[in-house]
C-alpha positions as CSV (number, residue, x, y, z in Angstrom):
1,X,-15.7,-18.6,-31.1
2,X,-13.1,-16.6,-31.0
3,X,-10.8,-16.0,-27.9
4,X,-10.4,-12.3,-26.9
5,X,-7.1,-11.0,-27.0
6,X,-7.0,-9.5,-23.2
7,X,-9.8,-9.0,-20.4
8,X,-9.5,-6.5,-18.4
9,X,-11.4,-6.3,-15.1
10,X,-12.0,-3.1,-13.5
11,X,-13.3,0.5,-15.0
12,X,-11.0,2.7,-13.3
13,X,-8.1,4.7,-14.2
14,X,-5.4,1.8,-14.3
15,X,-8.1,-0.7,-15.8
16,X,-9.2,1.6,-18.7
17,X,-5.6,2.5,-19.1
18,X,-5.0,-0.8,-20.0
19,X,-8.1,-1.0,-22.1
20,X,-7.6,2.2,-23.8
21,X,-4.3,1.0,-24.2
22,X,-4.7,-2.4,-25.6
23,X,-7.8,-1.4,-28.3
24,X,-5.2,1.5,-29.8
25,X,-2.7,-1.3,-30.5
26,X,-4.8,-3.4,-32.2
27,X,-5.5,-6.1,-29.4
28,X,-9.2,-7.5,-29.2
29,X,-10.1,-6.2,-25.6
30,X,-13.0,-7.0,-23.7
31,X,-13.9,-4.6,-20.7
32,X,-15.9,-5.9,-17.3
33,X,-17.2,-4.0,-14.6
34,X,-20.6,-3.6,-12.9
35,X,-20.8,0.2,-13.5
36,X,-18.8,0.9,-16.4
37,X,-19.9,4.7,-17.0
38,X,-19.4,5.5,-13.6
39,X,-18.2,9.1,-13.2
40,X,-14.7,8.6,-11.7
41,X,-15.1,11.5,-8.6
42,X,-10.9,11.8,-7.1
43,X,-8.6,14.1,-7.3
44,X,-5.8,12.6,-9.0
45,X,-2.0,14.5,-8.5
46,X,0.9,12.9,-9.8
47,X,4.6,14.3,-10.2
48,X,4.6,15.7,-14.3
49,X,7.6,14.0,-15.4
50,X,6.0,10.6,-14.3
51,X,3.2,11.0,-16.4
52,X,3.1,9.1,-19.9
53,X,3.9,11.4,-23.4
54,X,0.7,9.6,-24.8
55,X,-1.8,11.3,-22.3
56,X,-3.2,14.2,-24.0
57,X,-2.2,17.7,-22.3
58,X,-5.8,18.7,-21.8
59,X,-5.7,15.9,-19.0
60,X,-3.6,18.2,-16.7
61,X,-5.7,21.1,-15.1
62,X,-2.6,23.1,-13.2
63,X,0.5,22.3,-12.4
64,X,3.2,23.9,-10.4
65,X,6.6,23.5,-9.1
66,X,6.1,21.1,-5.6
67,X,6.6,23.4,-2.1
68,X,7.0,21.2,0.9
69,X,7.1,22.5,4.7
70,X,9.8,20.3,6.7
71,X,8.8,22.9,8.6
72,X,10.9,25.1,6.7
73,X,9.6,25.9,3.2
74,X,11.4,24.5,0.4
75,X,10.4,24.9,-3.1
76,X,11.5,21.6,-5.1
77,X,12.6,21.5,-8.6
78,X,9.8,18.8,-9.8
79,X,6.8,20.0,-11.3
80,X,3.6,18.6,-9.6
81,X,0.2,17.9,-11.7
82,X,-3.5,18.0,-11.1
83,X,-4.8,16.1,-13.7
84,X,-8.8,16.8,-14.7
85,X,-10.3,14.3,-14.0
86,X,-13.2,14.1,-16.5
87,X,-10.8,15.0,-19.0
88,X,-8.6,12.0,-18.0
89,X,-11.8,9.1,-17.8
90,X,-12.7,10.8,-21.7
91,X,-9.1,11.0,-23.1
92,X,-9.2,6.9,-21.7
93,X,-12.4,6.4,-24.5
94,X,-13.1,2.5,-24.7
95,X,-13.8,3.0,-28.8
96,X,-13.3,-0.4,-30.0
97,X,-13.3,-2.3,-26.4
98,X,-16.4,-4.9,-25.5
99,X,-18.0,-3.5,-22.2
100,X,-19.7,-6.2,-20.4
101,X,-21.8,-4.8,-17.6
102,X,-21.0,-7.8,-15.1
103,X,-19.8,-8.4,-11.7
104,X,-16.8,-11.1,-11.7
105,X,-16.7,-13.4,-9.2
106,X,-13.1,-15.6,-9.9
107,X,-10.1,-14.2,-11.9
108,X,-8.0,-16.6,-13.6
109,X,-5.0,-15.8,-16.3
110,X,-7.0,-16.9,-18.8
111,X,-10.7,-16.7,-18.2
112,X,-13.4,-14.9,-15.7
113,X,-16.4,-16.6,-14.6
114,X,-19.0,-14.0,-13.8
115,X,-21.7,-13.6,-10.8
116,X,-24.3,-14.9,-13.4
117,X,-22.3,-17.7,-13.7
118,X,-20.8,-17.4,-17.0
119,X,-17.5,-17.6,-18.5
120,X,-15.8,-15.2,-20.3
121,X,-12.4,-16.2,-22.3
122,X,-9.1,-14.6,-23.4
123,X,-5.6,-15.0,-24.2
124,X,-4.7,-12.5,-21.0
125,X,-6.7,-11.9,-17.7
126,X,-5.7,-8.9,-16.4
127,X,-7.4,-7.7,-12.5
128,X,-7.4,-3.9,-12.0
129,X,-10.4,-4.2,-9.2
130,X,-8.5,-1.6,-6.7
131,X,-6.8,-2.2,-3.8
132,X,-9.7,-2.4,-1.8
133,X,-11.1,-6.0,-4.3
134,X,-8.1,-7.0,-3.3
135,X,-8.3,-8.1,0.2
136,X,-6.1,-6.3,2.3
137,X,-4.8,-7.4,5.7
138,X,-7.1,-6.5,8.6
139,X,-4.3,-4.7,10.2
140,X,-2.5,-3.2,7.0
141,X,-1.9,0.4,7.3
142,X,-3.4,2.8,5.9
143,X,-3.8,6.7,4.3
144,X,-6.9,8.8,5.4
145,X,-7.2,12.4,4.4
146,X,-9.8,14.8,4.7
147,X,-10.1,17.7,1.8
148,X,-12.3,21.1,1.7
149,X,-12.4,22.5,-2.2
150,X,-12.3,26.2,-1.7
151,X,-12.0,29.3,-4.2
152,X,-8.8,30.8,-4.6
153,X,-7.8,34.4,-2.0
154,X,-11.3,32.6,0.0
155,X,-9.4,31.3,3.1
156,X,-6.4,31.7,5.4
157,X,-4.6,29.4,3.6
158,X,-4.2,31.7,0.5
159,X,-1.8,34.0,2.9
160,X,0.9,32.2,0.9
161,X,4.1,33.2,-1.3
162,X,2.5,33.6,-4.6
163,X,4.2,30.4,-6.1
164,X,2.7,28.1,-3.5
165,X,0.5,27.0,-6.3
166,X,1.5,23.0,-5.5
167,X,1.9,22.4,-1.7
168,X,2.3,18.5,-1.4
169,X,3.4,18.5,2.5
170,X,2.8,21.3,4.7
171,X,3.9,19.4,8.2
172,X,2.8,22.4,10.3
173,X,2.3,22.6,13.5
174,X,3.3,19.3,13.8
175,X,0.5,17.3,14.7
176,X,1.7,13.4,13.0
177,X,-0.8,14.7,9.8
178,X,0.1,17.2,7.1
179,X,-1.5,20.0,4.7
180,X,-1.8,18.7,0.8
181,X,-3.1,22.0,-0.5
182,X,-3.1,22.2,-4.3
183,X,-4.7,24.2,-7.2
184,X,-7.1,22.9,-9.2
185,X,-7.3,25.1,-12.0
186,X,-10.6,27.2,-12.3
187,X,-10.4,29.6,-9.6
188,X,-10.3,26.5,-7.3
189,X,-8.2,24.7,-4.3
190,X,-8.3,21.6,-2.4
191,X,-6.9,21.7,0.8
192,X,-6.8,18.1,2.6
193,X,-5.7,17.5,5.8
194,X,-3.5,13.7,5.6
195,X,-2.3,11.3,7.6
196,X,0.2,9.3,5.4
197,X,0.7,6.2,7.0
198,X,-0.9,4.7,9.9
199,X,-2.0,1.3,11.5
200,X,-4.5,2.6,12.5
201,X,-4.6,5.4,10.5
202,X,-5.7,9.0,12.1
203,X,-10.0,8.6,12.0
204,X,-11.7,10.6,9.5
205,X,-13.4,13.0,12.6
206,X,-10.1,13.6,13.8
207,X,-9.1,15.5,10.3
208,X,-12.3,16.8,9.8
209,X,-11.5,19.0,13.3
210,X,-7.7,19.8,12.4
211,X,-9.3,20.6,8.8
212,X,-11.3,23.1,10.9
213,X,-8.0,24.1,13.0
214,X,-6.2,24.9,9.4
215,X,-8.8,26.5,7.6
216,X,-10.7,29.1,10.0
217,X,-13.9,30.0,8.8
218,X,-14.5,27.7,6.1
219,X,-18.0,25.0,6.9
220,X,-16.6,21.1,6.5
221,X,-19.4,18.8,5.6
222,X,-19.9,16.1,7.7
223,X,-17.4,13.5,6.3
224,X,-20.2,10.4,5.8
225,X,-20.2,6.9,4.5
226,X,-16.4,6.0,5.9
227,X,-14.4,3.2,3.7
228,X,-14.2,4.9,0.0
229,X,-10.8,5.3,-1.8
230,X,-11.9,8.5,-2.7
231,X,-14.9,10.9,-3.1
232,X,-16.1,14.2,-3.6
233,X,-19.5,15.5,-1.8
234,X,-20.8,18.3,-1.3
235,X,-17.6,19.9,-1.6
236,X,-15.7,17.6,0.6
237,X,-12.9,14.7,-0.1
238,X,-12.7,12.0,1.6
239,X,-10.3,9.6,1.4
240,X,-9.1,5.9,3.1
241,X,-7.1,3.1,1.3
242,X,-4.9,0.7,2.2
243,X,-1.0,1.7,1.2
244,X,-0.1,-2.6,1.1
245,X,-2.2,-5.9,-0.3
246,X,-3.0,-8.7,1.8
247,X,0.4,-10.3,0.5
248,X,3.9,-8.5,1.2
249,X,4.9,-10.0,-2.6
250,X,2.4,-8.8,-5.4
251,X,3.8,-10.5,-8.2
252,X,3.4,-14.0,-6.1
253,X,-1.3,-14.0,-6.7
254,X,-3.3,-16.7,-6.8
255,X,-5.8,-16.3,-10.2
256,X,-5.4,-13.5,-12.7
257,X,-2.1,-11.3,-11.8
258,X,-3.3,-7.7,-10.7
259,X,-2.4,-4.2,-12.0
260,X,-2.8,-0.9,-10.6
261,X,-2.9,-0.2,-6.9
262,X,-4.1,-3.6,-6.1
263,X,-1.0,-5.1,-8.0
264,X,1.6,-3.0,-6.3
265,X,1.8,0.0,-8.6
266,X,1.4,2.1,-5.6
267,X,4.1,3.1,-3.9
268,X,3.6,1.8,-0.2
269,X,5.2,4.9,1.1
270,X,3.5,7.5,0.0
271,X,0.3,6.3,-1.4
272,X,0.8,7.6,-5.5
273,X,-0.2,4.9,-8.4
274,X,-1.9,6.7,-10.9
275,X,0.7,8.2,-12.8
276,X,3.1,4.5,-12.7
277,X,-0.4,2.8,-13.8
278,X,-0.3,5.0,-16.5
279,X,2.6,4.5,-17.7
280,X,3.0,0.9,-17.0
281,X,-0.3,0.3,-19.3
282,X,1.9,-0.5,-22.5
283,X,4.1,-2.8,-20.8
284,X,1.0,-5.0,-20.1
285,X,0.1,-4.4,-23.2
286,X,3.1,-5.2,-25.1
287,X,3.9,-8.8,-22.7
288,X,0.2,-9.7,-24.2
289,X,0.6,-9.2,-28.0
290,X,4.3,-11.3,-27.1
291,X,2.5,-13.6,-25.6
292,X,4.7,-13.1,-23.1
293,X,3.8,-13.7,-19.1
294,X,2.5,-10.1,-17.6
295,X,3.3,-10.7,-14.2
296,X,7.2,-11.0,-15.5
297,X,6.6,-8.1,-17.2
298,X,5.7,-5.9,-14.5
299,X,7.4,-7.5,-12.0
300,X,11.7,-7.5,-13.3
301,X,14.2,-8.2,-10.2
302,X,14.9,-4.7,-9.7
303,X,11.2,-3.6,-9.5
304,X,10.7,-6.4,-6.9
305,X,13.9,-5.5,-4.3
306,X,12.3,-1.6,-4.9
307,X,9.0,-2.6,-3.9
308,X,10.3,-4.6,-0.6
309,X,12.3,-1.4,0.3
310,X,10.1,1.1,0.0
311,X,7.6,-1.6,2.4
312,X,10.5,-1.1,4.9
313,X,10.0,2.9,4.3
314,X,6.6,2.4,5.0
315,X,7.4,0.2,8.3
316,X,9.6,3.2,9.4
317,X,6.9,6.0,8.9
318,X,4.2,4.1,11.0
319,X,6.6,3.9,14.4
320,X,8.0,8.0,14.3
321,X,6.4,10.1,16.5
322,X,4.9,13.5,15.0
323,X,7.8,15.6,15.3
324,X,10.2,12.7,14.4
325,X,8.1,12.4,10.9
326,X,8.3,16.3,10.1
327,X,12.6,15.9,11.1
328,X,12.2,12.8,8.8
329,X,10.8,14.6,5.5
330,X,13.2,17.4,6.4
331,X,15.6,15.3,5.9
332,X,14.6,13.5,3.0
333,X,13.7,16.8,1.0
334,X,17.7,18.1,2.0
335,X,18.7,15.3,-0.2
336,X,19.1,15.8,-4.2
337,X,16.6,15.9,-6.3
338,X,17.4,13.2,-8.6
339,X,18.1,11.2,-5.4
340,X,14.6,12.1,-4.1
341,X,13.3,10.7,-8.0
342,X,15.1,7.3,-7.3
343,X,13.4,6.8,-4.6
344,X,9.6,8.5,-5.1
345,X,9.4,7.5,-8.8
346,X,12.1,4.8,-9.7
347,X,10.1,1.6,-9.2
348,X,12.9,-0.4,-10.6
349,X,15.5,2.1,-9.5
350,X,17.5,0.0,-6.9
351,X,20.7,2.1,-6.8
352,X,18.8,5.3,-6.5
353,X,16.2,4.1,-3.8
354,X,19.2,2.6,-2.0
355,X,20.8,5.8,-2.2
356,X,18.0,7.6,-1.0
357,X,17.1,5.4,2.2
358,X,20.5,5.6,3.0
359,X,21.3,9.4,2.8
360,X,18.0,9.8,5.3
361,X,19.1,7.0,7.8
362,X,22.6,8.5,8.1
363,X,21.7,12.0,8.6
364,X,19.1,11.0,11.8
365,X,20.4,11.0,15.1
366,X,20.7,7.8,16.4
367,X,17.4,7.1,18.6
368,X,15.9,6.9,15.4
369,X,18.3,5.5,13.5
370,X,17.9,2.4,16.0
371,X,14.2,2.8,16.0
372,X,14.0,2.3,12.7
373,X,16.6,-0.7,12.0
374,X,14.1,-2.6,14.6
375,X,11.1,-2.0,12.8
376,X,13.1,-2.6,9.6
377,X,13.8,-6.1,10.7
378,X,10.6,-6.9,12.2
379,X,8.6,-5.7,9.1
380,X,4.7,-4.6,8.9
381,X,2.5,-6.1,11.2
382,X,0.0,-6.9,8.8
383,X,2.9,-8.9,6.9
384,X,5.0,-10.0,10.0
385,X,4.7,-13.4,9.4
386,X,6.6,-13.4,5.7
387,X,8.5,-9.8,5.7
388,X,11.3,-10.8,8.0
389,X,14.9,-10.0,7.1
390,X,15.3,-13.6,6.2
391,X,12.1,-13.7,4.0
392,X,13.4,-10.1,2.5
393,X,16.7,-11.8,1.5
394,X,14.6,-15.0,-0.3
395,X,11.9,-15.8,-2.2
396,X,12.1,-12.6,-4.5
């Protein structure tokens, strides 16, 4: 019999990106997941220039240039995407990949042995489960948001400047949660209230009533089953993930190595991984028909030292009170924008996300300066055990 090229196990965006992927460059791909036709139901936003030249452009339903409130408005000179989401799931078509309709119970790097207790081979394992297969700490932080969908001039929100079309943080009134209130394309707009980062993370009720607070007049369903990465009901968006894995090093897994959010694609401060699991599908697919090792692949030196730093950015955000957080982005949004890029898209950028942390830290006053060098050194809770300085400096 002959050995698949690559397995891929998950049917989500990064999974069938890797799928899609693979079968287009001639590898023999074999796809698992219980519920492989799934409609995928997010809302998936990602900054343009991050997204790969091989997506096609009917995948993008609006985009915009990105407005922030720090709490002063600033419009910054990034274009931000909404990408259609049945578009994206059909422009991903599996022509060419084996679906098998299967629950996996153990991933190793070369094969999978099912729930029915069968064995599936190949010359690559790859794991794109989620972050939520992937066993996340009990304590790790995490990002909750609550979203209305609402038509465009419908609501109070819409008192706007007119090219307020892509509002990624609107920190007013300065509650510790945010405003992510974007178009859609259609007529439509989704306005969520967020919490970014928290351990615990601001409850799903909670948004749901400063959801209400934002957008007068407007009915919220109730939010229902808690726990999904994302979902749309009824009109209503809820989301809760966790921003880290159970381990602080995710190119250090025991079993198949992981892609996607679950293999540390998303960036632990601010929650993003579609658009880098995107683009990071051909370099999977490239270490496989090398027969090279994936997790080298994804994982260089530089990616590694980015990932542990923006953990430490993600350490800061959870100890700043609510107006320390809105003086924080302030800050962070007065630097340059191709300093802001190093550090929100450069996931092997060390200079640039070095750059960036610094230029915030220096311009804080020093309370928080010395708030966050303690939590710096102390690391996540969830990870306290192996994200000291010491381990930080070791064991890359």
């Amino acid at each position: 019999m002959r050995v698949k090229d690559l397995l891929v196990i998950g049917a989500g965006p990064a999974g069938q990106a890797i799928a899609h992927r693979g079968s287009a460059a001639g590898l023999d791909v074999t796809l698992i997941d219980p519920h492989p036709d799934r409609p995928w139901q997010a809302t998936y936003g990602a900054w343009a220039d991050e997204l790969p030249g091989w997506l096609p452009g009917d995948c993008i339903a609006a985009t915009g240039p990105a407005v922030v409130y720090t709490p002063g408005r600033k419009v910054l000179d990034r274009e931000y995407a909404i990408l259609d989401t049945a578009a994206l799931q059909s422009a991903l078509d599996l022509a060419g990949v084996r679906i098998v309709r299967a629950r996996v119970a153990h991933a190793y790097t070369t094969y999978v042995t099912v729930a029915d207790g069968s064995i599936l081979y190949a010359r690559a394992v790859v794991d794109a489960r989620g972050i939520a297969a992937a066993d996340p700490a009990e304590n790790a932080p995490e990002q909750t948001a609550v979203g209305i969908v609402v038509a465009h001039g419908g609501t109070g929100v819409e008192h706007r400047p007119a090219d307020d079309r892509m509002v990624v943080m609107d920190w007013r009134p300065g509650t510790g949660t945010f405003a992510y209130s974007v178009d859609l394309g259609g007529g439509r707009r989704l306005v969520e209230e967020t919490c970014l980062a928290g351990a615990p993370a601001v409850d799903i009720d909670e948004l749901s009533r400063r959801l209400r607070d934002r957008v007068p007049g407007v009915s919220i369903p109730a939010p229902g089953r808690r726990g999904a990465r994302s979902r749309v009901s009824t009109g209503a968006e809820i989301v809760r993930f966790p921003l880290v894995g159970a381990t602080p090093r995710p190119w250090h897994t025991a079993g198949a190595p992981r892609f996607g959010a679950a293999g540390g694609l998303m960036h632990p401060a601010t929650g993003y991984s579609l658009a880098q699991s995107l683009a990071m599908a051909d370099t999977v697919v490239d270490a496989v028909r090398r027969g090279a090792d994936v997790t080298r692949a994804l994982w260089p030196w530089r990616a590694r030292c980015v990932y542990r730093l923006r953990v430490m950015g993600l350490a800061a955000l959870l100890v700043l009170e609510p107006d320390d957080l809105v003086l924080f982005f302030d800050r962070f949004f007065a630097l340059p924008e191709s300093t802001q890029r190093g550090y929100l898209s450069g996931r092997d950028d060390l200079v640039g996300t070095c750059k960036a942390m610094w230029g915030v830290f220096a311009s804080l006053p020093l309370r928080l300066k010395s708030t966050i060098a303690r939590t710096s050194l102390a690391g996540l809770p969830a990870h306290r055990r192996t994200t000291g300085l010491l381990a930080r400096l070791s064991g890359w």
